[in-house]
C-alpha positions as CSV (number, residue, x, y, z in Angstrom):
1,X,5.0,-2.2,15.0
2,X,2.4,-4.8,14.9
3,X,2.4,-7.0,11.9
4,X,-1.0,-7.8,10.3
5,X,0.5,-10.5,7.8
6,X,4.0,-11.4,6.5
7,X,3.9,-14.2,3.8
8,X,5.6,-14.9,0.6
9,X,3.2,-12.4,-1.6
10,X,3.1,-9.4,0.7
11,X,3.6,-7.8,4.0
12,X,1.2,-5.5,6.1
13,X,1.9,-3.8,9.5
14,X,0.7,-0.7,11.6
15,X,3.1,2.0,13.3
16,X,0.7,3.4,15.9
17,X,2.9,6.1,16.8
18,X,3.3,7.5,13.4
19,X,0.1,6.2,12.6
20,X,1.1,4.4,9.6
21,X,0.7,1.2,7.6
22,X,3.6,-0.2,5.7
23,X,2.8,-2.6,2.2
24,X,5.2,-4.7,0.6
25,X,3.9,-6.7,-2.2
26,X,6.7,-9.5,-3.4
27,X,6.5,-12.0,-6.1
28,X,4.1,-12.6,-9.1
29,X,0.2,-13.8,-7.7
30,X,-1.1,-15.8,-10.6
31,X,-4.8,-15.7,-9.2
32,X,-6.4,-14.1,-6.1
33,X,-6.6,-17.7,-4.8
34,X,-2.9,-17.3,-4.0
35,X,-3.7,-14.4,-1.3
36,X,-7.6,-15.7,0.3
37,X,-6.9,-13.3,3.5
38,X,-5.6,-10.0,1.3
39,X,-8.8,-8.1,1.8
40,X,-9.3,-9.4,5.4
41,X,-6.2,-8.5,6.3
42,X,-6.3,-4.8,4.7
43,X,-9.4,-4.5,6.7
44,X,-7.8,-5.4,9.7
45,X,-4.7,-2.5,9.3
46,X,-7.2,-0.4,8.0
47,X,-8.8,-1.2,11.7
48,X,-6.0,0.1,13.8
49,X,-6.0,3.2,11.9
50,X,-6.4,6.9,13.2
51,X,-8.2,9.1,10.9
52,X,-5.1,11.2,8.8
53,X,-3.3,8.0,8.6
54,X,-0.3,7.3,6.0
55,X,0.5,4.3,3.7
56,X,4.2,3.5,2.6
57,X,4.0,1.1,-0.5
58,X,6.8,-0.8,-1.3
59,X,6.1,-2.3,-4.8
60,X,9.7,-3.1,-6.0
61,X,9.3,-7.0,-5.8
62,X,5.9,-6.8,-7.7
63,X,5.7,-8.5,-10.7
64,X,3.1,-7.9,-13.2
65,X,-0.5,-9.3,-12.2
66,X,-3.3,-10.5,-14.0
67,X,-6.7,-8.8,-14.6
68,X,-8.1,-10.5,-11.6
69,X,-5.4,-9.6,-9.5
70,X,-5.8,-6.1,-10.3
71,X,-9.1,-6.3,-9.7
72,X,-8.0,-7.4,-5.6
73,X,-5.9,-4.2,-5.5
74,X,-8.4,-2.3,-6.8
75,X,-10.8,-3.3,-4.1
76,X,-8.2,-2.2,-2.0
77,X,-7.5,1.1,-3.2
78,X,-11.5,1.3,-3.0
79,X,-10.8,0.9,0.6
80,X,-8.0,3.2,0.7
81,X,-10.3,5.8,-0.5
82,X,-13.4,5.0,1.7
83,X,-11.0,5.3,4.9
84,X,-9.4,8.7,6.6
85,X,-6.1,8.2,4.3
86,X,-4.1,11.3,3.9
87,X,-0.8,10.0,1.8
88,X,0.3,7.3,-0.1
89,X,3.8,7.4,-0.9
90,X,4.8,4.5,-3.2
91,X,8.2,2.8,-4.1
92,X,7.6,2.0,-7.7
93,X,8.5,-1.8,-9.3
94,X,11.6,-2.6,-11.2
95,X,8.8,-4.5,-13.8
96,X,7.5,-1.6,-16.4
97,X,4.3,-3.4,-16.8
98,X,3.5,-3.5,-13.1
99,X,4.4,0.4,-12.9
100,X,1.5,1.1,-14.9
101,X,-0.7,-1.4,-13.3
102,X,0.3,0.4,-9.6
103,X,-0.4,4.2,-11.2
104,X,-3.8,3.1,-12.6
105,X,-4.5,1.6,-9.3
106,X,-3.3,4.0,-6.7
107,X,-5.0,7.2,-8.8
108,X,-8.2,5.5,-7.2
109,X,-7.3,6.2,-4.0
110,X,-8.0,9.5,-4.7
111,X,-5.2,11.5,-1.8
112,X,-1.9,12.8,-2.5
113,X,0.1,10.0,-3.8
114,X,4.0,10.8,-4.1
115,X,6.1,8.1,-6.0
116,X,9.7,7.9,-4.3
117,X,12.6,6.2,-5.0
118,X,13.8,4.2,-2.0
119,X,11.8,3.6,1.5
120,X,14.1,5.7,3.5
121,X,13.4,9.0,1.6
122,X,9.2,7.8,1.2
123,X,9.4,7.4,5.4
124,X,10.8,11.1,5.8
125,X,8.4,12.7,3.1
126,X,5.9,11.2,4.9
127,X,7.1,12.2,8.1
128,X,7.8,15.9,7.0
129,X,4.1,16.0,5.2
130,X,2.3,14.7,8.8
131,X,4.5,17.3,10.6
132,X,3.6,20.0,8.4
133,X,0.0,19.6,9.2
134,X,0.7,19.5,12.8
């Protein structure tokens, strides 16, 4: 696993053998100033990527964001959706408001995104989706 960035606001790291990048986004950001490297560091993961690759989302920490916050992640999702993604299978938040924001955001993205209820069962969709294929 190598670890792009683990901080208090999120986590972001690359499984090169199941070619797949893991997001954890924790706590409330009350501006993008609170997370300078967040695109930098999507661009790196997004780097060490093989075309086909997966993204497991874990969003139950997220609180809801403000606009401008929403606007970050959805320069990311843009990103997402420029790049060889093939799923995005998402742990939803406990916070109602910042299930909607994640929906809206992730329908960007624009590949087959499956909302799951713990990481476990997200990691073995994900792994029986990329199996399929194979």
């Amino acid at each position: 696993m190598i670890a792009v960035s683990n901080n208090e606001f999120y986590e972001l790291s690359y499984d090169r053998k199941k070619n797949r990048v893991y997001m954890k986004i924790n706590n409330y950001w009350k501006s993008p100033e609170v997370v300078p490297a967040y695109l930098s560091d999507w661009d790196k993961v997004i780097g060490l990527t093989k075309p086909g690759f997966t993204l497991l989302a874990d969003f139950r920490n997220m609180l809801t964001h403000p606009t401008s916050v929403k606007q970050l992640h959805e320069k990311v999702a843009n990103r997402l959706a420029e790049s060889k993604i093939s799923y995005v299978a998402e742990v939803s938040p406990i916070d109602r408001i910042a299930v909607l924001q994640v929906s809206g955001v992730l329908r960007q993205i624009g590949q087959g995104n499956i909302k799951v209820a713990d990481i476990v069962l997200g990691e073995n969709i994900l792994d029986q989706l990329i199996n399929a294929e194979l």
